[in-house]
Phi, psi and omega in degrees: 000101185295333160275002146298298182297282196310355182275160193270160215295302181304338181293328179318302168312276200307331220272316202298337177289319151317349235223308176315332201099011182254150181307145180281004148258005149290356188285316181289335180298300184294329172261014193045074182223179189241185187285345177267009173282292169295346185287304195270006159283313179291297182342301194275336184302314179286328168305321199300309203311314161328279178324312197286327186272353186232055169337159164261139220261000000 
């Protein structure tokens, strides 16, 4: 997944631990972070993936 490879290493951290299946508040915990930190990372990640899959015509 070529929009993977483009996040900067903490987005890397959340997407890949999401990606894993663990919850955003286990997310936040393991990275000492807080959840809406991960909720809006995981956000923009699924907008990018959205975009990349339906381009605009």
């Amino acid at each position: 997944m070529a929009l993977f490879r483009l996040l900067h290493k903490p987005d890397k951290a959340i997407v890949g631990r999401y990606i894993q299946g663990k919850s955003i508040a286990e997310i936040a915990r393991e990275l000492d972070c807080s959840q809406s930190v991960v909720s809006e990372t995981i956000y923009r990640f699924r907008q990018q993936l959205k975009k990349e899959r339906h381009p605009p015509i």
